[in-house]
N, C-alpha and C positions, 0 to 999 in steps of 0.2 A: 378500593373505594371507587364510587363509580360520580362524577360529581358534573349529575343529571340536571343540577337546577342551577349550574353557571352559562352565563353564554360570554361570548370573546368576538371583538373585531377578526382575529385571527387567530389560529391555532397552529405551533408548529410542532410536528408529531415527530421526534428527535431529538437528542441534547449531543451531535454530534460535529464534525468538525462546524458541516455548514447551519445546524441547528442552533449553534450557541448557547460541571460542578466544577468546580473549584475544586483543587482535589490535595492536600498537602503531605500526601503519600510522598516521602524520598523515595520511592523507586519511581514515582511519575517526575516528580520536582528533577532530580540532580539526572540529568542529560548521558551521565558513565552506566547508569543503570538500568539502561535501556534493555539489555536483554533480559532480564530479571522478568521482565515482563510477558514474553512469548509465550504462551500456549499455558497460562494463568486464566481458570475461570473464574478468581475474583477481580478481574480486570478485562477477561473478555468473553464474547459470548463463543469462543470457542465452536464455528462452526466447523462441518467437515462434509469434504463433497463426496460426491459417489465415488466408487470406485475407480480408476481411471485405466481406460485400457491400452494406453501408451505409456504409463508407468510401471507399469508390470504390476496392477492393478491393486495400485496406492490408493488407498483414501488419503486425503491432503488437508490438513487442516489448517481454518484462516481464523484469525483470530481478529475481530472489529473491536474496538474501544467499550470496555462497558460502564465507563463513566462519565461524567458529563466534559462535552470535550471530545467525545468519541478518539477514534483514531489519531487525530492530533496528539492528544497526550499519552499516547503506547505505542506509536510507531518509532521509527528512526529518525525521526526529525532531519529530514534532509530535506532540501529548499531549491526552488531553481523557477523562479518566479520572480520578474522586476516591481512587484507592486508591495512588496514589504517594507517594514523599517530597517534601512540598514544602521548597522553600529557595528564601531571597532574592527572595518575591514582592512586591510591589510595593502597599501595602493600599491605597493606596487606586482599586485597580482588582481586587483578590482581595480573596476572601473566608477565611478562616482555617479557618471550624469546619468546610468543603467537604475539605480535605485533611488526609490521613496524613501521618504524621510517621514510621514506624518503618520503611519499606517501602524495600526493596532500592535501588529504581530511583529515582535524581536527576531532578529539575525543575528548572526555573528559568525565568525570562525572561531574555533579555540587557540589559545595561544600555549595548548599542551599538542605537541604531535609524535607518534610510535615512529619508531623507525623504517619501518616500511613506506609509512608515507610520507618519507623524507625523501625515499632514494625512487620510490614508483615512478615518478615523473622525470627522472636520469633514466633512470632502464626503460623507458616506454621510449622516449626522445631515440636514445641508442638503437633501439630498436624500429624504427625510421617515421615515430609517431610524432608532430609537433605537443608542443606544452599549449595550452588554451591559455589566454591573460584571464578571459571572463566567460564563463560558461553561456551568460544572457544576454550577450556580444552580438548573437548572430552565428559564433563561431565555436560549437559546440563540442565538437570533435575535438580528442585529445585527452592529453592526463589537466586534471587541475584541482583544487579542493575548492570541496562544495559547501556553501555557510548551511549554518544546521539552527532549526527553531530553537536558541537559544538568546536569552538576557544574557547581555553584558554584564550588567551590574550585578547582577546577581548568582551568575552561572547557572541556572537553574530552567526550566525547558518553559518555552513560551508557546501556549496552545490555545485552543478556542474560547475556554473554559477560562483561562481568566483575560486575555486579553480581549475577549468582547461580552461574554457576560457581569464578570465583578465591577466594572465600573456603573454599570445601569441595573446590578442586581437590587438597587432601592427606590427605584422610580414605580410608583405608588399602580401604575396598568399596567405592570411586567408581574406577571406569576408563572411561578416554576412548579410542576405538579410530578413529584419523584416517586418512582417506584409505580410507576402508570401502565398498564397494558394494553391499547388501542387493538381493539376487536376488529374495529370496520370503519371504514368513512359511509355515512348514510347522505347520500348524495342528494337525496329528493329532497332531506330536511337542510340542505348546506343554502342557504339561502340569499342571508345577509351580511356573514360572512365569509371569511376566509379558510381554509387550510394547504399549510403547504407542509410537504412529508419530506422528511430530510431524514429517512430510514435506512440509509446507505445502500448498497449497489445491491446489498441480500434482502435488506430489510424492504425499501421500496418496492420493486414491483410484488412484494407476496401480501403486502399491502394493500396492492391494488388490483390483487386477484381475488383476499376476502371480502375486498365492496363491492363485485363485480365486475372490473373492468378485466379483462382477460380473453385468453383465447373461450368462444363458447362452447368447443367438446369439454376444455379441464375442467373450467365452472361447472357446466354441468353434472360431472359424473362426480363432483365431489357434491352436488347437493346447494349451489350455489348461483341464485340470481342473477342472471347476465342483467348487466345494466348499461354499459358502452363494451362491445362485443372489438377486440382489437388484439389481431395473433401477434403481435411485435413483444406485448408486455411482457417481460422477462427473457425476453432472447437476447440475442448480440453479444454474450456476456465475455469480454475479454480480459486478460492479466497477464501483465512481465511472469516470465518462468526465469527461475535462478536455481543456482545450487554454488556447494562451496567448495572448491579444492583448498586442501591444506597442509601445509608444513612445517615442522616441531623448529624451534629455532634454537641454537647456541645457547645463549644467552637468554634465560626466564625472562627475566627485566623488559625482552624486546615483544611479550605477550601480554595480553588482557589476561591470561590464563594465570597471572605470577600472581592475581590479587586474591585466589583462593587459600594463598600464605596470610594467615591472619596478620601475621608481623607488617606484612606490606599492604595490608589492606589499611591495617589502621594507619598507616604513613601516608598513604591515598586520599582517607577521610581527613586528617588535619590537615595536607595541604587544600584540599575540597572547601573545609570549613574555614579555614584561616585566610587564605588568599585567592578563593576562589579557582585554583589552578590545579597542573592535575592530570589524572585519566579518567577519575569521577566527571572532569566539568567539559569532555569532551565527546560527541557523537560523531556519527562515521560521514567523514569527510573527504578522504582520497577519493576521487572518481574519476573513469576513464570511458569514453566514448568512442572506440573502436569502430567504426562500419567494416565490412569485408572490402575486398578489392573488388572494383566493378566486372570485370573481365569473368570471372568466374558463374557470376547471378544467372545468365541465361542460359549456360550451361546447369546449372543444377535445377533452373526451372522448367524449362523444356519437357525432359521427360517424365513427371510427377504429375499424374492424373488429378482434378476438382477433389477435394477432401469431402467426406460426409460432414457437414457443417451440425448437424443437431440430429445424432441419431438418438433413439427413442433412450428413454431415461428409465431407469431400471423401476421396479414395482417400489420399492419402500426407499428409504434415505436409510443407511447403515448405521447402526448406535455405534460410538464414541465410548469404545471400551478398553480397561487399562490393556487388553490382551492385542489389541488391536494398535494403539499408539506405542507400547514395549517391538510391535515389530516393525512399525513402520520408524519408529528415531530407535533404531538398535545403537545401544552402545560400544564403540566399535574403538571408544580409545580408551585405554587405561587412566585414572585419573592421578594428577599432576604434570602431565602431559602438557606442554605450553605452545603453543600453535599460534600460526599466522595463518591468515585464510586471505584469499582472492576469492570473490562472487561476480561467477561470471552471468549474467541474464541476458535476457532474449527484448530487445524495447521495441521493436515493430512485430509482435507473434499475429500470424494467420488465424490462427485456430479461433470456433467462438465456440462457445457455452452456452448455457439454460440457467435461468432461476427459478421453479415451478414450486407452487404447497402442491402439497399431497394430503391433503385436510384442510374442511374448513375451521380447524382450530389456531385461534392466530399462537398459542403453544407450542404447537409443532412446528420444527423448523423448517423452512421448504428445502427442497432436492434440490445441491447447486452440482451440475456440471462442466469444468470449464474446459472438457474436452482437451487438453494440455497436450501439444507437442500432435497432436491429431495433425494437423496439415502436415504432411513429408516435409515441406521446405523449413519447415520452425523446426524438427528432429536435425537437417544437413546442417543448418547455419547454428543451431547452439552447439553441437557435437563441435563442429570447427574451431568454437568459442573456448571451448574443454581443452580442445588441442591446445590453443596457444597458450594458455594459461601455463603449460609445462613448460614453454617458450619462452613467459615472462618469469617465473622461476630460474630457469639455465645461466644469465648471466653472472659474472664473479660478483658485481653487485649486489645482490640480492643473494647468491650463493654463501655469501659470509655470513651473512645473517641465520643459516641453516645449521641443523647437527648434522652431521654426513651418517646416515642412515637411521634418522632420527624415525617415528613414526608420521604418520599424514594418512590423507584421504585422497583420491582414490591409496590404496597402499604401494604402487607401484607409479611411475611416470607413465600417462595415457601414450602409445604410439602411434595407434591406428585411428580413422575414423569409426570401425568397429568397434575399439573398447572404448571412444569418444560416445556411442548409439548407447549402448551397454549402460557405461556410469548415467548417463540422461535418464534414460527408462527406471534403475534404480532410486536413485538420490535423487532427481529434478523435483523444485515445489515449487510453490507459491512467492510472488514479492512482497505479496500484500497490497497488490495495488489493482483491485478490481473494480472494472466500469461495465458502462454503457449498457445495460438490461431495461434502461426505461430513454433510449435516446432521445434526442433533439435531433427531427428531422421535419419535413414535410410527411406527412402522415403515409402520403401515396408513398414514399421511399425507405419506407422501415420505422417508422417513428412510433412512440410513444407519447411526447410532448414537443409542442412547439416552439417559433422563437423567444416565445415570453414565457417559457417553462409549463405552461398551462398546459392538463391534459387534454390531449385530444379527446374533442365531442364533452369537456364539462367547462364550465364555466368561472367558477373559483376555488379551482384545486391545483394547483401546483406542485412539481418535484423539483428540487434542488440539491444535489449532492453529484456524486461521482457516476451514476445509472447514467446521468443525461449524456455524457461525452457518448457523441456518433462513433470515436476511435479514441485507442488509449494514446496518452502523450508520452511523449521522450520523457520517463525519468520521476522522480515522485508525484503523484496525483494530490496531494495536500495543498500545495501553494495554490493548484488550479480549483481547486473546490473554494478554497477560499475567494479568490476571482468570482466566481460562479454566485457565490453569496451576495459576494457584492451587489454583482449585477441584478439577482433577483432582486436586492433592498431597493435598488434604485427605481429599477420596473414598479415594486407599489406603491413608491414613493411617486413615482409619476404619475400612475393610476390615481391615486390621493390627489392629487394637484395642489 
């Protein structure tokens, strides 16, 4: 439907974390079911980037929010943001005067924790790591558990969708236009009003390459009107690289994997449903902020030549075919296999990426390359990351917890930095947490959009989501988009006067 004879103060092309459904799906609702959701295309658009030639030429696929809510309600709801509502923290590991009280979006910690994330922050300590009281301290570094978007009251995931649209989803100038596909912003008619594109880090700039705005070779050869000529849109594209080691434990009970036992799952959902508590009512909360030792950094930087930052992007974007994701998530464990995993990722990666269409059809989805592990120094420092991981495994702590020759992944303990390179290239993905392809800079210095989010050379068009970040942040990009919103509402609230 195309609905040519409405006009709007403002338009915002997105219903995603910073666009603002309601969606009462339990696997979005109950906060345990979180993985349930990964690489589901009735919940995400399931993109997949080129090839990658530092994965041993993986396509990786990311999968954005496809319901209203975006990413907010399909992520891991992990938090590390002072401007939310806190509830039911835990003082004597939070700090109080660190959080808001009045702010839309729920926090919490769970009051169900696995056994691993009992004992991580003794074996991290032993291991000569301090414990952090508060992660938003200042003092980041360290083991500590991280509150996850979840209601207290309700246990249940707290995200865009209903913490800021259902409350003003009745106010008589809010219309919600679902199942919409935005072709092009036509700039010369935007006039009197607004639009601000909150398409996420994929969706924005290929957005702003079918109105024109883009580099003028790609517009052109696709048959596309240059209308603000600017080579930035769609570059810069950066994201956390992770992967999982893991190991079978003792004890089922001490896995997520024991709840594929019907008998225990349904003991999971009556305490879920009865008292809110649980493995259902809890998301992934253990965290540890590891830097390396300093001593080592100039030594490994030194001799590592400038990376090819954006070498050319292959002719087509690769179809998403079952033959293709069968090899890239090879099944590699038998099932009933009960596992514990540590995710080790990369939170300062060098490497940048691309987001280009390859058609003017806004249909097709554009080419993402995010170049992954492309810099040497992001391959030496997460390979190191793999190593210790065998490290944080070895203690008797955490060794009890183990089957002594249980299965796991890698299948053997990493020793070298080699099979440290090796597993990376193999197994390394995505965090899900990709920016900056439409930054906030001074236009002369890479930018895309400026301090007021406004694109450069237009007058009332705006970007607002995760593209704009100049550099990715330590740790999940959600709470910061949410900030980011903010600040847009304020900016046209000020405009407004």
């Amino acid at each position: 439907m195309i609905y040519s004879e409405e006009s709007f103060d403002f338009v915002i092309i997105g219903g995603g974390t910073a666009g603002a459904n309601r969606n009462l799906d339990p696997k979005i609702q109950v906060p345990g079911s979180v993985t349930q959701l990964f690489r589901d295309v009735e919940y995400d658009w399931s993109f997949n980037t080129v090839p990658q030639e530092s994965l041993n030429e993986r396509a990786i696929n990311h999968p954005p929010g496809k319901v209203f809510g975006g990413s907010s309600a399909t992520n891991a709801i992990g938090w590390n943001r002072d401007n939310m509502t806190r509830a039911r923290l835990d003082i004597d590991y939070m700090d109080y005067k660190l959080y808001g009280k009045d702010g839309p979006i729920q926090t919490a910690i769970s009051n169900f924790t696995m056994p691993l994330t009992r004992l991580l922050g003794a074996t991290l300590k032993n291991l000569g790591h301090k414990a952090t009281k508060d992660p938003i301290s200042g003092e980041a570094v360290g083991a500590y558990s991280c509150p996850s978007f979840i209601d207290p009251r309700s246990a249940t995931r707290s995200h865009a969708g209903v913490a800021y649209y259902d409350p003003v989803k009745s106010r008589p100038n809010l219309h919600l236009k679902e199942n919409a596909l935005v072709e092009k912003i036509v700039l010369e008619k935007l006039t009197d009003g607004s639009v601000i594109a909150t398409e996420s880090t994929f969706g924005s700039p290929a957005l702003l390459e079918l109105s024109g705005i883009g580099d003028p070779a790609l517009l052109t050869s696709l048959g596309i009107d240059v209308v603000i000529p600017n080579l930035n849109v769609g570059e810069n594209l950066q994201n956390h690289v992770m992967t999982t080691v893991t190991a079978e434990v003792l004890n089922p009970d001490d896995s997520l994997d024991s709840l594929g036992d019907p008998a225990k799952l349904a003991t999971a959902i009556e305490a879920y449903t009865t008292h809110q508590t649980g493995p259902l009512s809890a998301g992934f909360s253990a965290t540890s902020y590891l830097p390396p030792t300093p001593t080592p950094l100039p030594r490994l930087a030194n001799p590592i030549p400038p990376p090819r930052h954006h070498p050319p992007l292959p002719d087509r974007h690769p179809a998403l075919t079952q033959r293709r994701r069968r090899r890239d998530l090879p099944r590699l464990l038998p099932s009933g296999t009960n596992l514990i995993s540590l995710v080790p990722a990369l939170m300062h990666p060098l490497s940048r990426g691309t987001v280009h269409i390859t058609s003017a059809s806004p249909t097709v989805y554009p080419a993402i390359n995010p170049n992954y592990l492309s810099h040497p120094l992001d391959l030496e420092l997460f390979a190191r990351g793999l190593l210790y991981c065998s490290t944080v495994l070895a203690p008797q702590s955490l060794a009890a917890l183990l089957k002594e020759g249980g299965k796991g992944m890698p299948e053997r303990r990493l020793a070298t930095l080699a099979e440290a390179r090796a597993y990376a290239r193999e197994r390394a993905g995505t965090m899900f947490h990709p920016c900056g392809t439409c930054a906030m800079m001074p236009r002369e210095g890479g930018a895309v959009v400026g301090e007021r989010l406004v694109v450069h050379g237009a007058r009332n068009l705006r970007v607002v989501d995760a593209s704009v970040f100049p550099v990715i942040v330590k740790g999940p990009v959600t709470s910061s988009v949410f900030a980011v919103a903010e600040r847009a509402a304020d900016l046209v609230r000020g405009e407004l006067g």
